[in-house]
N, C-alpha and C positions, 0 to 999 in steps of 0.2 A: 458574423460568426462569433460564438462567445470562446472563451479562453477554456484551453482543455483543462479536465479533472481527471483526478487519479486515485487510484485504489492504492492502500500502504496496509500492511501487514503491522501492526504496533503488536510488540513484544508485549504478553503482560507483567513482565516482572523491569520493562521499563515503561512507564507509561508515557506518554509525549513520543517515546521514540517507536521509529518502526526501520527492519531490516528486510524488506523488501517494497517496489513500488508499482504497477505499472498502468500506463494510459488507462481511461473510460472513452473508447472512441466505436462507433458500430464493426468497422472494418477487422477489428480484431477479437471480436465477444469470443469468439470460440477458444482462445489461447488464453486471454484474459479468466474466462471460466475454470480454465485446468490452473493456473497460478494460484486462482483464489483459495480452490478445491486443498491444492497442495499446501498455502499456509495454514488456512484452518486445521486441517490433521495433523499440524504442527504448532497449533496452541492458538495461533495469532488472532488478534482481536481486529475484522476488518474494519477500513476507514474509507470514506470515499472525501475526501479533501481536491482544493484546490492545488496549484504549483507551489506557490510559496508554503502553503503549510507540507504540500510534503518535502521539501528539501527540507526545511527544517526539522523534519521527525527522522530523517534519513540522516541527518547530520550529528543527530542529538545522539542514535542509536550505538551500544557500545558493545562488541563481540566481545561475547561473557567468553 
């Protein structure tokens, strides 16, 4: 089994960072799908990264 991926929301006016993240796993496309839905109509630039890269955008990220 390989190592889960994840979806992040990167800010564009921060790039690197992102303020939202969640799983790429089958069992939750449906939920996953209204997440993604909801940051795009809020600017975000989606990302599908690994664990480590997303903590570190999630970490980078700075509530303007």
């Amino acid at each position: 089994m390989s190592a889960p991926m994840f979806y992040v929301a990167e800010d564009p006016q921060q790039p690197g960072a992102a303020f939202a993240s969640c799983v790429d796993e089958p069992q939750f496309a449906k939920s996953t799908a209204k997440d993604v839905a909801a940051w795009i109509k809020r600017g975000a630039i989606i990302r599908r990264v690994d664990a480590e890269t997303m903590q570190q955008m999630i970490r980078a990220w700075k509530r303007p």
